[in-house]
Structure formats: C-alpha cells, structure tokens
DSSP file (Angstrom, degrees, kcal/mol; ACC not computed):
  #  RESIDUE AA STRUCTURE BP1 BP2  ACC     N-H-->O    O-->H-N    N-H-->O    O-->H-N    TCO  KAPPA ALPHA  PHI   PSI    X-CA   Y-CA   Z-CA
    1    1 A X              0   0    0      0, 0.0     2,-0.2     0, 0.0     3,-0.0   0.000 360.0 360.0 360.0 160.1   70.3  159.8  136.6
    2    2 A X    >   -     0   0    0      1,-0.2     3,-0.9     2,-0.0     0, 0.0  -0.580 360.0-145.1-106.9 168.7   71.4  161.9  133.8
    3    3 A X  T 3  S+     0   0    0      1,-0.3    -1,-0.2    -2,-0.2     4,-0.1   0.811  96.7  70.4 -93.6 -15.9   74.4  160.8  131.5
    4    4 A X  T 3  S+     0   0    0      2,-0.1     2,-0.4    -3,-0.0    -1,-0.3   0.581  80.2  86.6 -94.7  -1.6   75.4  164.8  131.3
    5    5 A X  S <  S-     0   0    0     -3,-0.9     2,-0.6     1,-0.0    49,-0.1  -0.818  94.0-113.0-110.6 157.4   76.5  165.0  135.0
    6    6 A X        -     0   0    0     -2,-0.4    50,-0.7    49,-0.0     2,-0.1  -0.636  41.1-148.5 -75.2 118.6   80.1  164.1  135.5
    7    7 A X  E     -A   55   0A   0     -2,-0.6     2,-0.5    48,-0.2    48,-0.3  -0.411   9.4-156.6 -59.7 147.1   79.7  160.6  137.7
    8    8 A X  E     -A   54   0A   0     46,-1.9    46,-0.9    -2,-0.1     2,-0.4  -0.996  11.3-162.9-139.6 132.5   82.2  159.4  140.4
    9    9 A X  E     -A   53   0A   0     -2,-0.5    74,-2.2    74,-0.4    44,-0.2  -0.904  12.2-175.9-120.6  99.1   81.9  155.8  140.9
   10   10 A X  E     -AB  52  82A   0     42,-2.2    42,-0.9    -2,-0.4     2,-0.4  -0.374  19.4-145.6-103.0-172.2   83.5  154.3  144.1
   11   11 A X  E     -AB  51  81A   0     70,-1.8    70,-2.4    40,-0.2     2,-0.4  -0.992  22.2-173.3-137.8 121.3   84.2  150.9  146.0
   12   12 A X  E     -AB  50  80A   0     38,-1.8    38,-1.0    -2,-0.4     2,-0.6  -0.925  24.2-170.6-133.7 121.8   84.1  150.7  149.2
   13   13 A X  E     -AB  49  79A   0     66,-1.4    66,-1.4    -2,-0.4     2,-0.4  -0.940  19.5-160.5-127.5 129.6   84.9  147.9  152.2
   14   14 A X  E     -AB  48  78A   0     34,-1.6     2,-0.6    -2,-0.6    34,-0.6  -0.779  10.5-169.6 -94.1  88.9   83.5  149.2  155.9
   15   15 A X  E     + B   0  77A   0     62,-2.7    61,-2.0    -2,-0.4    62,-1.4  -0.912  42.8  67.6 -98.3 133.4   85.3  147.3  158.7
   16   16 A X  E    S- B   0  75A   0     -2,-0.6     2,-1.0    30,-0.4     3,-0.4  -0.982 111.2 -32.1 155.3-144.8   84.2  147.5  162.1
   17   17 A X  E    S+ B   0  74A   0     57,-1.9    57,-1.5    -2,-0.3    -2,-0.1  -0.677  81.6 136.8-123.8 106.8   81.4  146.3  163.5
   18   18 A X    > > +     0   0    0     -2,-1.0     5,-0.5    28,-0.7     3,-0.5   0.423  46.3  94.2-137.1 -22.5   79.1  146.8  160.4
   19   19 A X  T 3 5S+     0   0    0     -3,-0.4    29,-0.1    27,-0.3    28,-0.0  -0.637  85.7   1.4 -58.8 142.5   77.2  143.5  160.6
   20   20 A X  T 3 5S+     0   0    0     -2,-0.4    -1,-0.2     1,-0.1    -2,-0.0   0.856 104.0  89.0  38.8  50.6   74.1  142.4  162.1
   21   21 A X  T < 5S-     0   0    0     -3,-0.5    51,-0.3     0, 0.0    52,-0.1   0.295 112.0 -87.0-147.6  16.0   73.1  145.9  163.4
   22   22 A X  T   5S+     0   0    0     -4,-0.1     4,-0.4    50,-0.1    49,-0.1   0.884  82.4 133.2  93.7  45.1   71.2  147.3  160.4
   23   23 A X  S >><S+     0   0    0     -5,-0.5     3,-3.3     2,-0.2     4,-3.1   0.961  74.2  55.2 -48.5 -70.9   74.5  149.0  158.1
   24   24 A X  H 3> S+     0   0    0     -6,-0.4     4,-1.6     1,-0.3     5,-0.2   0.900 116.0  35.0 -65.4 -65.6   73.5  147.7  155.1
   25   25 A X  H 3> S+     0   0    0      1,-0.2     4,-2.8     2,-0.2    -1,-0.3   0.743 112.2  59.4 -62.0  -0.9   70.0  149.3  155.4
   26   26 A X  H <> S+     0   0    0     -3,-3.3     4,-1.9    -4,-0.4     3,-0.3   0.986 109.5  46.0 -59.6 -72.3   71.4  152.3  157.1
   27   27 A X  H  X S+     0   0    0     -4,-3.1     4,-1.9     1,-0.3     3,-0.2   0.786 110.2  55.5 -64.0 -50.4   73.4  152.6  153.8
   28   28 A X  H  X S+     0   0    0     -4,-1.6     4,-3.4     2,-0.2    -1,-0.3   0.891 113.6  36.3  -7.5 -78.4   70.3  152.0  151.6
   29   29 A X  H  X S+     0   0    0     -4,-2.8     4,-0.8    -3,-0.3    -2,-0.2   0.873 115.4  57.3 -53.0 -41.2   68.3  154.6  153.0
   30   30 A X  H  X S+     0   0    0     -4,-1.9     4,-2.4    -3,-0.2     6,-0.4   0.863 111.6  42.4 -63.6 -54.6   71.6  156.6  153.2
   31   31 A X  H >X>S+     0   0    0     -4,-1.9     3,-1.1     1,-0.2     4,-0.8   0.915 110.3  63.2 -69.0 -73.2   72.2  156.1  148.9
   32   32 A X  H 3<5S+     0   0    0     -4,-3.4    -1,-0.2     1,-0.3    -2,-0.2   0.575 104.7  38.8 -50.2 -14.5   68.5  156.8  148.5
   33   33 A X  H 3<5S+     0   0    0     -4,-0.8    -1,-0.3    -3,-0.2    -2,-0.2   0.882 115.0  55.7 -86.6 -45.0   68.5  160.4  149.8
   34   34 A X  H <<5S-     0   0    0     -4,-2.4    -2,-0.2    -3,-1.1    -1,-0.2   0.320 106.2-121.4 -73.1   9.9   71.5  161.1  148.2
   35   35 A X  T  <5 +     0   0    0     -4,-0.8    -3,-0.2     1,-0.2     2,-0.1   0.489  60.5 151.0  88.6  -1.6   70.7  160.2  144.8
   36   36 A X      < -     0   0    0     -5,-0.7     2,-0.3    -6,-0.4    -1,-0.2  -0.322  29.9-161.2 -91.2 120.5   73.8  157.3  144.8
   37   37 A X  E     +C   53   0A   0     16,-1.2    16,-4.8    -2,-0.1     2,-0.3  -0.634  44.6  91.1 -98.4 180.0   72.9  154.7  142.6
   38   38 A X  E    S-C   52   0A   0     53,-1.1     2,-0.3    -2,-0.3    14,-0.2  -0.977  71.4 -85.3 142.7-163.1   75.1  151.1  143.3
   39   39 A X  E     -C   51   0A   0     12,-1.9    12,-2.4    -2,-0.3     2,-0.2  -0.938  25.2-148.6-146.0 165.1   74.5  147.8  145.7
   40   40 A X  E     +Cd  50  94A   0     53,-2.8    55,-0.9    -2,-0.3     2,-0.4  -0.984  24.4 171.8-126.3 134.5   75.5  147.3  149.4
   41   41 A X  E     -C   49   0A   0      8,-2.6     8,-2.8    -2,-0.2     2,-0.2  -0.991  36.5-121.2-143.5 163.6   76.5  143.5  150.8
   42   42 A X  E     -C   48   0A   0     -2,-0.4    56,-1.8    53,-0.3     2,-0.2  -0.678  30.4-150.4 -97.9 162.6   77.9  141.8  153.9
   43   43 A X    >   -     0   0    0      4,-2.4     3,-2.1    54,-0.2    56,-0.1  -0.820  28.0-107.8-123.6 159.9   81.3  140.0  152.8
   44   44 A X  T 3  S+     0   0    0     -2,-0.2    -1,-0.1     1,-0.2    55,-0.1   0.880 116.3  65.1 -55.8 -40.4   82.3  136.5  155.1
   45   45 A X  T 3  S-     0   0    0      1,-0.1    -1,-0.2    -3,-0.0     3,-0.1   0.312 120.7-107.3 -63.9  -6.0   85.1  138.6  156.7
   46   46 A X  S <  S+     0   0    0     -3,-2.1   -28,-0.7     1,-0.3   -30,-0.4   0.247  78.5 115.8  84.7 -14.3   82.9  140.8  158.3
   47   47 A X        -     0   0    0    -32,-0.1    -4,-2.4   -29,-0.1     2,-0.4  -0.230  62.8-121.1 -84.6-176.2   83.1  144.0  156.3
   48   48 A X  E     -AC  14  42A   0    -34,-0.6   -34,-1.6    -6,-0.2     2,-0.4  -0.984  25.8-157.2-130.2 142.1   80.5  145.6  154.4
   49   49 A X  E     +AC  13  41A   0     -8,-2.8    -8,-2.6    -2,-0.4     2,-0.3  -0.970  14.9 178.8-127.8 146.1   81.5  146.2  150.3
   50   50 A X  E     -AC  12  40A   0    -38,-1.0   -38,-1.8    -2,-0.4     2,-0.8  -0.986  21.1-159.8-147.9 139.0   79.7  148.7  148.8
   51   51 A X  E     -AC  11  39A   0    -12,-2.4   -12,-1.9    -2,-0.3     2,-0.4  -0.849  26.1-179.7-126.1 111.9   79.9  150.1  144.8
   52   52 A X  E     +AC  10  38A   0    -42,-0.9   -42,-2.2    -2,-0.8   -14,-0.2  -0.912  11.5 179.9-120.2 135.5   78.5  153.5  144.7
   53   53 A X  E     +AC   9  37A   0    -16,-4.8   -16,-1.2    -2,-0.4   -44,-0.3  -0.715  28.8  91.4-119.0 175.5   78.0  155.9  141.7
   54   54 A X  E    S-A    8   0A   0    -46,-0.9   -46,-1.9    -2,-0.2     2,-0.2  -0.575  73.2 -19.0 152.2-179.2   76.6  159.4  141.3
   55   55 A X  E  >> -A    7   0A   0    -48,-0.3     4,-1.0    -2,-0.2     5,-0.6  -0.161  58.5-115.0 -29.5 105.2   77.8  163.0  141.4
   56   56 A X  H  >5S+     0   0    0    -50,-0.7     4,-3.3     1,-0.3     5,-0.2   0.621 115.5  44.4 -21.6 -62.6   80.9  164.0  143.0
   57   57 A X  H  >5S+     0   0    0      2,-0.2     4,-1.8     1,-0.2    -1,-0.3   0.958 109.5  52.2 -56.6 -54.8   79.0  166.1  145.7
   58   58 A X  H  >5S+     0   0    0     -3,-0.5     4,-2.1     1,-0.2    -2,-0.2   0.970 118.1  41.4 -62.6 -44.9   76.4  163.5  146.4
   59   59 A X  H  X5S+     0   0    0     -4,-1.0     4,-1.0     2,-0.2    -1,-0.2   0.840 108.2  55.3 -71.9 -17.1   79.7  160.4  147.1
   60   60 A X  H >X<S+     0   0    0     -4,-3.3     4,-3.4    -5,-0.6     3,-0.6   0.966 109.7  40.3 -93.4 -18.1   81.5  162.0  148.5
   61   61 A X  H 3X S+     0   0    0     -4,-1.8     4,-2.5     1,-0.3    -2,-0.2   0.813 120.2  53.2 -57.6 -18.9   78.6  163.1  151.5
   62   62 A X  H 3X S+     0   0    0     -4,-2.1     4,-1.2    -5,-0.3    -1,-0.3   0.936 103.6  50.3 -73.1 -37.3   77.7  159.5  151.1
   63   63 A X  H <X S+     0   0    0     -4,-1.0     4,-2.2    -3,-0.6    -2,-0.2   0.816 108.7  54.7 -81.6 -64.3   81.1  158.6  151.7
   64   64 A X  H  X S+     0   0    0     -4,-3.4     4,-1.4     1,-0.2     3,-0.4   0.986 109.2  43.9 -53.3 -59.3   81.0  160.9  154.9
   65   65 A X  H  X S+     0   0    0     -4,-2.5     4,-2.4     1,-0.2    -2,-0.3   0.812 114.4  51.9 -70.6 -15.7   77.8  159.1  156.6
   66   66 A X  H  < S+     0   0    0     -4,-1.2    -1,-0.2     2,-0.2    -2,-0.2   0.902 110.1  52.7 -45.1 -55.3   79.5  155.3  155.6
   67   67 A X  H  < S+     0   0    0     -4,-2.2    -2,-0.2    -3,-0.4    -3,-0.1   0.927 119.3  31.1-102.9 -50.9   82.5  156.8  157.4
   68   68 A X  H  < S-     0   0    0     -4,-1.4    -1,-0.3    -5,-0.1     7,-0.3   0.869 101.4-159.0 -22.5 -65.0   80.3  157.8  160.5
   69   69 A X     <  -     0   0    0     -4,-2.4    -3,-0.1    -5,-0.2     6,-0.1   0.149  18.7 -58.9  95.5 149.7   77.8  155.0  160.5
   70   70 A X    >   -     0   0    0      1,-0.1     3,-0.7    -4,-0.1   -47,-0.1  -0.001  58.2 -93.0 -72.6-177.7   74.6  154.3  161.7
   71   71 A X  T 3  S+     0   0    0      1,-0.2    -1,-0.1   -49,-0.1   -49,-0.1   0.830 122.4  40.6 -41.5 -38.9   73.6  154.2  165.3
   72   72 A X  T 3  S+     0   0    0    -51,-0.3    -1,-0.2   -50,-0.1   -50,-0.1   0.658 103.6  84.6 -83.8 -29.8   74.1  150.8  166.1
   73   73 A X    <   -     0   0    0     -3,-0.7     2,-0.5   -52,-0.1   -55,-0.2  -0.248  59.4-148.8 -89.5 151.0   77.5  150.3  164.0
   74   74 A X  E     -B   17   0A   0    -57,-1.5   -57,-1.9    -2,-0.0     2,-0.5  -0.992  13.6-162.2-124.7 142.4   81.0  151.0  164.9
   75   75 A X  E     +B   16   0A   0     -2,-0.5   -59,-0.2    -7,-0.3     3,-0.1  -0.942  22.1 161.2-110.0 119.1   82.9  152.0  161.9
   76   76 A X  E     +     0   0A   0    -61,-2.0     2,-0.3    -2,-0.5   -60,-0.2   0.860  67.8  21.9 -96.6 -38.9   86.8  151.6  162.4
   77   77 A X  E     -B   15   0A   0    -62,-1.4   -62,-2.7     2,-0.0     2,-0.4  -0.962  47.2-177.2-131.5 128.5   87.8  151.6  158.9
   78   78 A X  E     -B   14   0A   0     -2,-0.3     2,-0.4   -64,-0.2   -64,-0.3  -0.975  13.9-162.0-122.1 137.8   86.7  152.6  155.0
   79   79 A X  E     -B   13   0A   0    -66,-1.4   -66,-1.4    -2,-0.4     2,-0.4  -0.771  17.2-162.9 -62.8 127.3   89.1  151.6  152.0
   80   80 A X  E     +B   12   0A   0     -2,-0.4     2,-0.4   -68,-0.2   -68,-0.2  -0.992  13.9 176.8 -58.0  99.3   87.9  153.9  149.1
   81   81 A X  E     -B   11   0A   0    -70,-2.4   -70,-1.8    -2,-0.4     2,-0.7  -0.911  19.4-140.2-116.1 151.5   89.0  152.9  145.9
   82   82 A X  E     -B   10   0A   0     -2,-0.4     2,-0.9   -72,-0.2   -72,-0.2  -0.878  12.4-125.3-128.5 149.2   87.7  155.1  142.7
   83   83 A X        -     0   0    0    -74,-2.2   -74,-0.4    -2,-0.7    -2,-0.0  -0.725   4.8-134.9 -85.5 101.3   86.9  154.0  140.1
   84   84 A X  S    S+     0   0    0     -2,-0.9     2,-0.3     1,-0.1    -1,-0.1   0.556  95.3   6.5 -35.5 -21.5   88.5  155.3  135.9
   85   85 A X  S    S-     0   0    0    -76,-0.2    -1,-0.1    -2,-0.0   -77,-0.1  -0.914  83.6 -89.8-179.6 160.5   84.5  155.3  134.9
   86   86 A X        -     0   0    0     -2,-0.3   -77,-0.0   -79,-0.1   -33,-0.0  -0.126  15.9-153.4 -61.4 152.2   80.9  155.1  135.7
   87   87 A X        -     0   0    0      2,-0.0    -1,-0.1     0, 0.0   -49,-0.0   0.512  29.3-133.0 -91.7 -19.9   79.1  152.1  135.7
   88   88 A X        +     0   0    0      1,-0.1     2,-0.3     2,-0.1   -50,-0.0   0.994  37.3 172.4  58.5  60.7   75.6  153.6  135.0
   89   89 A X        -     0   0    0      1,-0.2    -1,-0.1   -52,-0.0     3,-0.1  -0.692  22.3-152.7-101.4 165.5   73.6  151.7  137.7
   90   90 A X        +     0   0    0      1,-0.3     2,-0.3    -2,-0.3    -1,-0.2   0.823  61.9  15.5-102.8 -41.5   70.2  152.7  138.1
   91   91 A X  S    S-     0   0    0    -53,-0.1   -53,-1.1   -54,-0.0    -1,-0.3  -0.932  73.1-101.3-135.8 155.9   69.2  152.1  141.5
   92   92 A X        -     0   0    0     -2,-0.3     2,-0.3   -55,-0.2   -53,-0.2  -0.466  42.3-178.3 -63.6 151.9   70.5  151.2  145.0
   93   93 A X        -     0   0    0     -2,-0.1   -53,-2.8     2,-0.0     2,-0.0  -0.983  32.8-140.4-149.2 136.5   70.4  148.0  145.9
   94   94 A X  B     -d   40   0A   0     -2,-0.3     2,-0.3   -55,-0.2   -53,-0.2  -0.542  42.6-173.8 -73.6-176.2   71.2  145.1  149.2
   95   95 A X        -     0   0    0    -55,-0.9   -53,-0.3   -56,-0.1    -2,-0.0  -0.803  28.1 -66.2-167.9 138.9   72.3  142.4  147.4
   96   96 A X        -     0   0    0     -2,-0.3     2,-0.4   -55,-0.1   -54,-0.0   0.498  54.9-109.6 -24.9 156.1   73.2  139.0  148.5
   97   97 A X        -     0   0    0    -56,-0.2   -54,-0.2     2,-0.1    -1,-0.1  -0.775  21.4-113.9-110.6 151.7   76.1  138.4  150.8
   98   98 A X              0   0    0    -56,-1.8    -1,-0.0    -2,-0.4   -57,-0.0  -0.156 360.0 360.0 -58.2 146.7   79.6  136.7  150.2
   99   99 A X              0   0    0    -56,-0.1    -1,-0.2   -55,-0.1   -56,-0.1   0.462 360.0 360.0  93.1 360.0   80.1  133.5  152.0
C-alpha cells in the first residue's frame, strides 16, 4: 500500500452470531477485495475483533459489509473505535483466537 494515501486505521468487535459460521473468512475475502490490510480473530466472548487499515473509502465499505455480514452470520452489533495513526500492516490476516 502506498505511504502517500491518507490511511484510516480502525478496531473493530462484531457481536452476534459471528462464530462458527465462516465470519472470519467472510471478512478475509471481504479485506482482500477491498485493499484493507489488518488481522481478523474470534475472542472467548464470542465476538469477532478485527484491526483494519487502508483508505478512508475502502474502511469504511469494509466497515459496511462487517456491519451486514456474511450469509451464515447474524450481526447485532459493531463497536468502531479509530484509531490517532496507521499501523502500516501489509497484509490481511486470520490470526489465532483469544481464549
């Protein structure tokens, strides 16, 4: 990604029923189209946490299909927190899960 476009780097935790129905690759495939570099993980609680960076236009449409969901998923709830600067991740990633 290039350092000269302005990045928006969010945090994001996905309540609902966003485990063991294919989210996390949902959201994968979902980062990769949009260009969103970051990780996706399942948390013990049941949510899904996700830290996603890239161009303001490409989060926030990522930010729109998270808040929809994939087929299988019910989404009730996204927390959004944004983040004061980019992290400069390179690629998308699952990544182990808490708990």
């Amino acid at each position: 990604m290039e350092r000269s476009v302005q990045l928006k780097n969010v945090h994001l935790l996905v309540e609902g029923r966003v485990q063991a129905v294919g989210f996390r690759y949902f959201t994968w495939q979902t980062a990769k189209k949009l260009r969103i570099c970051g990780w996706v993980r399942n948390r013990a609680d049941g949510a899904v946490e996700i830290k996603a960076e890239g161009s303001t236009t490409d989060v926030d449409a990522f930010i729109a299909a998270v808040k929809k969901g994939s087929p299988f998923s019910r989404v009730q709830h996204v927390s959004i927190y944004v983040a004061d600067y980019p992290e400069h991740f390179s690629s998308f990633e699952i990544v182990d899960s808490l708990g």
